[in-house]
N, C-alpha and C positions, 0 to 999 in steps of 0.2 A: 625825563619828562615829569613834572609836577603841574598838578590838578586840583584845586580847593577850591571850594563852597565854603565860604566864614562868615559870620558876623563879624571878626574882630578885621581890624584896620592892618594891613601891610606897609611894607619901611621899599617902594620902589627902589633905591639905592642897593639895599640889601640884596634885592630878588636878581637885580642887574648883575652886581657883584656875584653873584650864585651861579649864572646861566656861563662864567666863564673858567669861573676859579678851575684852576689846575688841568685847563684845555685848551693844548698851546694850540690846537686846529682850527682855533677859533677865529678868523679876521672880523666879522662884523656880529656885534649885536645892535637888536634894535627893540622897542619897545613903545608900548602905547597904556598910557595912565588916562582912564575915563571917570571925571569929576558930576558928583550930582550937581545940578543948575538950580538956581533961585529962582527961574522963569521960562516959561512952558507954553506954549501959543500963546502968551502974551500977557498971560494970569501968573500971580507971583504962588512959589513952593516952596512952603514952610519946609514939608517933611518928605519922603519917599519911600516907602518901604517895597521890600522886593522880599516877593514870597517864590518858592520852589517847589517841586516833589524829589527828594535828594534821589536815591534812585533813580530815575527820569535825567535829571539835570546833569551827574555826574557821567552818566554812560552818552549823552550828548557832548558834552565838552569835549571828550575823549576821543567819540566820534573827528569831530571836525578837526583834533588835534593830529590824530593817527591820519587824515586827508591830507592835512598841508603837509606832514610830514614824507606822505609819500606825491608829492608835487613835487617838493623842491628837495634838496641836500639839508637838511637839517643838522645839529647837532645836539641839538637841547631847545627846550619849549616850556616856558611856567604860563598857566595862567589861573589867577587868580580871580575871584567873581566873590562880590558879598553881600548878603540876602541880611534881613533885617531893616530897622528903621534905618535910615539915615539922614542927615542934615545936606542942606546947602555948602559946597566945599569940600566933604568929606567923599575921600578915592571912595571910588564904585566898583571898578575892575584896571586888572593889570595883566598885559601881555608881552612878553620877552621871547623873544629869538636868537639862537645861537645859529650861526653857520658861518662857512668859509669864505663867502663873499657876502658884500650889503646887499646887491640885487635881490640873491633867494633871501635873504635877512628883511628888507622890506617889502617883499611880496608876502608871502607867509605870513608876518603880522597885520598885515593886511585885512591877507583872505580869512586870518581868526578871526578879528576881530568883526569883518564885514556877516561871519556866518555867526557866531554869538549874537547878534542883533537881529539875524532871525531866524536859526536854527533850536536855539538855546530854549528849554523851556522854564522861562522868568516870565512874572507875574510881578508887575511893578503898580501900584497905586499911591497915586501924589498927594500930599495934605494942601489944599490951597485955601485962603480967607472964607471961600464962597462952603466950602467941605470937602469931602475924600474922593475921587475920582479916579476911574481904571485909566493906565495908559493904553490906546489901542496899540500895535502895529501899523507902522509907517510903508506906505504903498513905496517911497523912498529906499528905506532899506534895502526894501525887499529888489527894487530895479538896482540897485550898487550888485548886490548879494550874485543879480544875476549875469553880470558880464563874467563872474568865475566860471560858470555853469558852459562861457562859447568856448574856453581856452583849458587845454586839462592842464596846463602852466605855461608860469610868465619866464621872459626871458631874463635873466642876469642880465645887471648891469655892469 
């Protein structure tokens, strides 16, 4: 299992290549690469900056990582999150799964990434023409977040 909080930018290829090297139990990886956007209800986004409390953030990630892990068969999990300014284009976060079948392998990234959007405590504020503006919490999330909440796990496919 690997867990970071970074400013600096990650090599997806890399992390993919990571989650299996030298794990013949591997059959399926899967993975989810989250891009900042240049456009936000409609209004154009220069900048994004996503602030943290590292403590707080890291024992959260952990959290919901040690969850999926005990939902499905796992065998390996990176996920990666980057706090700092960032641009339009530049990766945001990254989630890999290892396991023995794609089933538990896309469910799992899934359910991270569904609970990272609103378990996770990040603080994003967007630069837009007009000035700086907090992101709220999307009532959306939070209904995806909660079909996890009917089923303690999904079925293999």
């Amino acid at each position: 299992m690997k867990i970071l909080v970074q400013e600096t930018d990650f090599d997806p290829g890399a992390e993919i290549a990571a989650l299996h090297a030298g794990q013949p139990r591997v059959g399926a990886v899967t993975s989810f690469v989250g891009l900042v956007r240049d456009v936000n209800e409609g209004d154009a986004i220069n900048t994004l900056t996503l602030e943290h409390y590292p403590a707080m953030t890291e024992k959260s990630l952990r959290g919901i990582v040690d969850e999926a892990m005990g939902r499905w068969s796992l065998l390996d999990v990176t996920v990666i999150h980057r706090v700092g300014l960032l641009n339009p284009l530049d990766r945001i976060v990254f989630v890999g799964v290892a396991s023995g079948h794609r089933g538990e392998a896309f469910a799992a990234c899934e359910f991270i990434m569904d609970f990272l959007k609103t378990r996770a405590p990040f603080w994003k504020k967007e630069g837009t023409p007009q000035g700086d503006r907090w992101v709220e919490a999307r009532a959306t999330d939070d209904e995806v977040a909660e079909r996890w909440q009917q089923s303690s796990k999904k079925d293999p496919a």
